[in-house]
Each structure stands twice: as C-alpha cells, then as structure tokens.
N, C-alpha and C positions, 0 to 999 in steps of 0.2 A: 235496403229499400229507401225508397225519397220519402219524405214524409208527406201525407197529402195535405195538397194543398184548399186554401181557405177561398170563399167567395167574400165578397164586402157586404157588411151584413150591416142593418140601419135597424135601430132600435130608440126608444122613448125614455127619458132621464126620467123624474123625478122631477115636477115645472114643466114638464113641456118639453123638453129641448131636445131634437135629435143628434142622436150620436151614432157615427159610423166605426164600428171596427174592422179591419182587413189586416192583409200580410205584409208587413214594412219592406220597403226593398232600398237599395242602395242611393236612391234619390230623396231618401227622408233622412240622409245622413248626418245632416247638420240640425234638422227640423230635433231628430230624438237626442244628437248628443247637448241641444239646447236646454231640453227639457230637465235632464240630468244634472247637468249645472246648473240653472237656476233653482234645484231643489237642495243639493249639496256639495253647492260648490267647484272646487276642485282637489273634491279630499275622499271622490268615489273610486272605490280600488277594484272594481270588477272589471278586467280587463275588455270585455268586449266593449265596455263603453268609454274606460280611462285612456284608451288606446285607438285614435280615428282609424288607424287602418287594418286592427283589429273588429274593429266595428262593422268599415267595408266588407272584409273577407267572411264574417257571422252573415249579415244581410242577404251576401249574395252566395250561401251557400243551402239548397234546399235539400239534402242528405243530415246533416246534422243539426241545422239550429228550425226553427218554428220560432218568428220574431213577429209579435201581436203590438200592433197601434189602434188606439181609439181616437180617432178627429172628433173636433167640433166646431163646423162653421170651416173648414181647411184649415185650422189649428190642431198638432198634436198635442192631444192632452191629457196623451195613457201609456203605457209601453212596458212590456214583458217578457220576457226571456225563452224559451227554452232550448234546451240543447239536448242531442241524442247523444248516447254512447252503440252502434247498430250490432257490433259484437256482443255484448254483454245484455241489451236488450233496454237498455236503464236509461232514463232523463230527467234532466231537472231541470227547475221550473224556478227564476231567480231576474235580481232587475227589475221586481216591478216597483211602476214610479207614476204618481198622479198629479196633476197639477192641484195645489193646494185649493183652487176657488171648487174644484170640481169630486175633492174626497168625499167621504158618509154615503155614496150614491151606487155601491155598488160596480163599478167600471171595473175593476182590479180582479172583483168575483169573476164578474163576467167574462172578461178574458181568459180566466184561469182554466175556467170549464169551457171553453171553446177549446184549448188547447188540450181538454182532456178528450174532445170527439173527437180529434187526429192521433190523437198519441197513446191514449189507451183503450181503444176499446179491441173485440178479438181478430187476431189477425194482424193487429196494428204496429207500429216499429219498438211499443214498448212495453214488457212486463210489469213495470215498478218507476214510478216518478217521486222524486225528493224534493223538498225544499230546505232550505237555511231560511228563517224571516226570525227580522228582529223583535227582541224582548219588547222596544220602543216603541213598537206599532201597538192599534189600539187593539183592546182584547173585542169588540166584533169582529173585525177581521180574523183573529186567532178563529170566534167562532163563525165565521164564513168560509174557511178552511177545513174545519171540523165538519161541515156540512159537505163537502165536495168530498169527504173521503180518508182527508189528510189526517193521520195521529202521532203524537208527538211520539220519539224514539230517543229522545237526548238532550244536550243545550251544547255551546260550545260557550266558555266562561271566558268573558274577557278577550273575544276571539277579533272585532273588529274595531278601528276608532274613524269615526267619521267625526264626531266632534271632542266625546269621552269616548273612551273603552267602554262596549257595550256586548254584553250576554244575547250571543241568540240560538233560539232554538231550532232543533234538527227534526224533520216533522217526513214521512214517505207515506205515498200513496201507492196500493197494488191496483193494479188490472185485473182481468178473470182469472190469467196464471200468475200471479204475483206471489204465491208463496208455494205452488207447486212445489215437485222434484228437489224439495228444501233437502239439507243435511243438519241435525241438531248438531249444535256447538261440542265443542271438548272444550273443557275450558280450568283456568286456575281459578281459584276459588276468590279471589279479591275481584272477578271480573262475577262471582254470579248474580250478586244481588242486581246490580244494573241490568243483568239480562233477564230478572225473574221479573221487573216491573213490563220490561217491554212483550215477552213471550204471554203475561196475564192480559195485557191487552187486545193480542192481536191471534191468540188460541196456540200460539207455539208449542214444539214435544219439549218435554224436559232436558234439560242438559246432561252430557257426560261432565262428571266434575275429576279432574284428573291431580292424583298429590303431583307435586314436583317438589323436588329438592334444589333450593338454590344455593349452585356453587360459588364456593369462596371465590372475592373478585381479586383480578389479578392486580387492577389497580396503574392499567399502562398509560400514560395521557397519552393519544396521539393525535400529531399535530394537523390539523385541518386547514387548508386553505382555499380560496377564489382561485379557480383557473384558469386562467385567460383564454376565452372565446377560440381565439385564434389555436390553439393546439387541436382543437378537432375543428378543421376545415368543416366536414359535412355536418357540422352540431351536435350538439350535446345529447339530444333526442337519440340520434341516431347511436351513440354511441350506447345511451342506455339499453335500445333493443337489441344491440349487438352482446349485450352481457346476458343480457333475459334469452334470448335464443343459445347462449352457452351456458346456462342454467348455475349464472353466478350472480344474479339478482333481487336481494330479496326486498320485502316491503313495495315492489314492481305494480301492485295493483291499488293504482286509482284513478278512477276514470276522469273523464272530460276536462283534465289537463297534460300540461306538455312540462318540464323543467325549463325552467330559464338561467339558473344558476348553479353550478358544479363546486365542488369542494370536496380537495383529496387532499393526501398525504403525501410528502414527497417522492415515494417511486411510485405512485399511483394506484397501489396495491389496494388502497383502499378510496372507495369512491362514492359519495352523498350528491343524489342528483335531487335539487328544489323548486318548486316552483314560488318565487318571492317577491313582494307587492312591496317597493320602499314608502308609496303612500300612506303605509298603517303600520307597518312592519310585520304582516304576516304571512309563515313561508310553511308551507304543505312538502313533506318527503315523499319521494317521486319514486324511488328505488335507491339500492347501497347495494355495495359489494366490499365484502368483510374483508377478502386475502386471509382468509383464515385467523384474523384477530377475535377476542373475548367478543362478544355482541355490546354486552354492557359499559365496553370500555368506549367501545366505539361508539355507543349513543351519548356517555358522557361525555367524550371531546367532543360530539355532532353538538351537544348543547353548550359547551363554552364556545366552539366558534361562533355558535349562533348569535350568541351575548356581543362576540366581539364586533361584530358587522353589523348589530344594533336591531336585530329581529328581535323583535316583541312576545313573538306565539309559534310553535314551532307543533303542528299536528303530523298525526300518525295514523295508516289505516292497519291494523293487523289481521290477520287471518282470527276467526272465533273455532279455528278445529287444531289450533296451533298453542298448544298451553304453557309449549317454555317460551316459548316467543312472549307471553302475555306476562311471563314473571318475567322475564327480562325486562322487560318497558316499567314493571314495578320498580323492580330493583333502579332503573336509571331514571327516574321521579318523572316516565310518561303515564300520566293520572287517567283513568277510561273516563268518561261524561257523554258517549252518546252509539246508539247501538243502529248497526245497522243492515236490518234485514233482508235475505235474496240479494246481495250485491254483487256478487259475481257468478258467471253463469259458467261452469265448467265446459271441457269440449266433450263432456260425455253425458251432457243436459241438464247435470244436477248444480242448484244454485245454492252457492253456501255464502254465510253470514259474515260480516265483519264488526270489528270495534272500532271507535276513535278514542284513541287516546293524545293527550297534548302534555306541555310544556309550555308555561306564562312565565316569563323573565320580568315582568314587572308585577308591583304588587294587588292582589286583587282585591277587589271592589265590586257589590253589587247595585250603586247607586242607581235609581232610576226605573229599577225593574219594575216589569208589568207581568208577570206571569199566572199564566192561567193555571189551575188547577191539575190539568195535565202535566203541565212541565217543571211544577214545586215541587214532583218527586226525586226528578232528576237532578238539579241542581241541589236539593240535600244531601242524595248520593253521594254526589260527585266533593262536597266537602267534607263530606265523611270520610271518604277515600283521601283525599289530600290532607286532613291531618292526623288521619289514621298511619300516612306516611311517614308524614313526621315525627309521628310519635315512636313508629318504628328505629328511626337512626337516632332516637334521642334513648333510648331504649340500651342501643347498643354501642351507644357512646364509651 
C-alpha cells in the first residue's frame, strides 16, 4: 500500500512565526541536502541524504519513504525521514535535522507525530516504528519522544562518528497491533538479562532459556575477500535473494537496507553480503552463506577482514528463537546491546523478536554521553557483557 499522503499544514512557533510542514518532493532536493551539510558537514553517513541520487529516488518514492519538511518564510528549516519495510509491516523514523536558529521549539516533535497519523494508526502500512537517535541530543527531546510513544530497547555503543564516535540509542514504537501474534524468544542465557529489562517495560511473556553446549572450535581462518562488482552482472542484491530463495542464507533478515559490498572466499563457497558506509566506517551484515564451514570460524575471519578494509563497527541481527546461533555470536565476540521487538513478521502472521549484537574494532569510549534513565540500563548491560567476555578467554587462557 502507498502511504498516505500529507496536506500542508501551517501552524504558530513560539514568537509568532508561521511554520509550514508538508511532503518533500524532488524539487527540494538541493533545498534539504543544504540543510544536512550546513549542520554536519560532509561526514553525514545516512545514505539517503549522503547520496544525491539516493536522495532523488527516497523523494520520489510514495510506497516506501514518508519524507517531512518544515518551511519558514520558503526556507527549509526541518526534515525527517521515514521509510516503510510494506512486507514486514515495520518503519523507521531517522534524519531528523533542524536548523540551529530554529531548535528548543518543538519542529522535530511535531513532525514525528505527523508522520505517526500516516504510518501508525489502524489499518495503516505500519505495526512498529523504530528509531536510532543520538546519545548527543538533548535529553528533552529523549523526553518528547517518550511522549509520542517511543521506549528505549537498547544503545548501539560506538556505533557512529560524525565528529567522535558516538553511542546511540535504539528506541521502537508499536501501533494497536505492534506486539500482537508475538512469539516469546528462546534464547542463550548471556542474551536474557537484556531481554528481561526490555520485556519488564513493554509487558513481554517470559522467555524460553535454552542450555547449549558450545562446541570446541575448529579454529579455520578463512580467507575473506572484496569481490569485484563486475562478477555478478545483475548485483549483489540479486545474488543474495537468490541464496535466501535456496534456503542457504542466513542472518538474511534485516530490513530497509540493500548490501553494497560482497566478501567471499575464494571458490565462493562462502559469502558475507554488507551494507558499508566508508564515511564512518560502519557496516551492517546483510546475509552469509557458510558452504557448510564452523559458523564461528566464519564470523571470525568476517571480523578480521572487516579490520582489514578499515570498518570500524560491524552489527548483527539474530533471530531471539535461535539460541545456538546467539552462542555462536558469543563465542566470536558479537556483544548483544539492543533488543528488538516484533521485527519480523512471519508468512503465517506471527511476529518474532530479534537481537543486535556488534563488533567495535576500535577502542571504546563513552565520552560525551547524555543518557536518560532509560537507556543507563542498557549500556551497563552491554559492558557487562563485553567484559564478562573477556574475562571468559582470559579465563581459558
């Protein structure tokens, strides 16, 4: 379904001053990627905006994105994101950006929840909206987000750098069906505590906690490499839905991106599809295919080539009904920090949970943090977890 569209709506600042919001379209093309750079530069890694003709094709697409401007005076002075997933039911809400003379005033709300009377209400193209927003912002904002809905579910640590490497956190909104036709997790026991803070917030059933025995590693490097574009003629994408339609794909589900970057081993047997941002250095797993090697062996060579081609952050989504899979990503030091509920919607209606777990190749730091009381759980977690890891290989040294 299209998403419905918006009327130009004219409301009263704060002083006085009318402001117009409406639907951006492809003639505000240079108007919104101005506004982006004069706030940061050219060190903004969201491709719909770091990419002009990435930017066109969002604008002038009314099926998957919902792209909000605020004028004032015929200056943009606002601009916000959203993008559908229409399978899965799911969107997120990312990109917003305000002109500094025109913050404290509420514009960034405002549009948020505009974009919630198209996108979530019943009937509408979405069960569940997410955002990522920075640690950096201010904590009203955190709490004008908390008013519309939004509750935090995670952080991603060290996950972007626009000027430092900055912590942000991972925050979803449900609609009327947003945790329906749910499936409780199965899960390895290093992933429960992060799911017990999220389920205590939001009324979740209990989990299955499942032992798993992890087996001795075999310890194989394998060699990982860039594949040159040109070997798959029709793309990389294409290639990956042709693995997942032969049911040799896994880590296959995550929404509202495409890979950009391939990396196999030399008879191809084994294959890491990325989606990877050289602006920041961070790159999201898209789907793999093992050829039946160890799992473990193969996310530890997926993490030294990452080092080698100078990725920064390297995230994961896993299944939360998938419990070797969740020791596996232990055992190869992908750390869980952010939980994320109803994210896939099965084809037999039921919507089941995922994790994010990452990998930071550089050293972290939580300089700068602003976090709200919500999100101070999470990031304790999540250090807990990372040198509860370490403490394991020192352990077994």
């Amino acid at each position: 379904m299209q998403i419905p569209r918006i009327s130009d709506e004219d409301w009263t600042l704060p002083g006085g001053i009318t402001a117009r919001l409406r639907a951006a379209g492809t003639e505000d093309l240079q108007a919104i990627r101005g506004l982006y750079h004069r706030t940061y530069g050219d060190r903004y890694a969201v491709p719909e905006v770091a990419n002009p003709e990435h930017t066109a094709r969002a604008l002038a697409d009314p099926t998957n994105y919902l792209w909000l401007v605020t004028e004032i005076q015929d200056r943009v002075v606002g601009s916000v994101i959203f993008s559908v997933d229409p399978f899965h039911r799911l969107g997120k809400a990312f990109g917003g950006v305000i002109e500094p003379e025109f913050r404290g005033q509420k514009i960034m709300t405002h549009m948020i929840q505009e974009g919630h009377r198209r996108l979530l209400v019943e009937n509408g193209p979405c069960d569940l909206l997410y955002a990522v927003v920075r640690t950096f912002v201010s904590l009203n904002f955190h709490a004008d987000l908390r008013g519309l809905g939004y509750v935090d579910t995670g952080v991603f640590p060290n996950v972007r750098r626009v000027r430092d490497y900055e912590t942000h956190g991972f925050k979803v909104c449900p609609g009327p069906a947003g945790y329906s036709c749910r499936r409780p997790p199965r899960l390895f026991h290093q992933v429960e505590t992060l799911y017990q803070i999220v389920a205590s917030r939001l009324g979740l059933d209990p989990p299955e906690i499942v032992p798993v025995r992890l087996s001795p590693r075999a310890g194989e490097h394998i060699n990982l490499e860039q594949v040159p574009p040109e070997e798959f003629p029709g793309g990389i994408e294409a290639e990956r839905e042709r693995l997942r339609h032969e049911g040799q794909l896994s880590f296959g589900f995550y929404p509202l991106h495409e890979p950009n970057l391939m990396l196999a081993n030399q008879d191809r047997s084994v294959k890491a599809f990325l989606y990877y941002q050289p602006t920041d250095g961070h790159a999201s797993l898209l789907g793999m295919s093992t050829g039946g090697r160890d799992m473990v062996d193969i996310l530890e060579s997926l993490g030294k080539a990452c080092e080698t081609l100078d990725i920064k952050y390297l995230e994961i989504l896993a299944s939360a009904h998938d419990p070797v899979l969740q020791a596996q990503l232990w055992q190869a030091y992908f750390i869980p920090s952010a939980w994320f509920p109803s994210a896939r919607l099965g084809e037999d209606g039921y919507r089941e949970d995922y994790l994010v777990a990452s990998r930071t190749f550089v050293p972290l730091h939580f300089k700068g943090l602003k976090l709200t009381e919500e999100a101070k759980p999470f990031i304790l977690e999540y250090f807990k977890l990372y040198t509860g890891r370490l403490w394991e290989e020192l352990m077994d040294a």
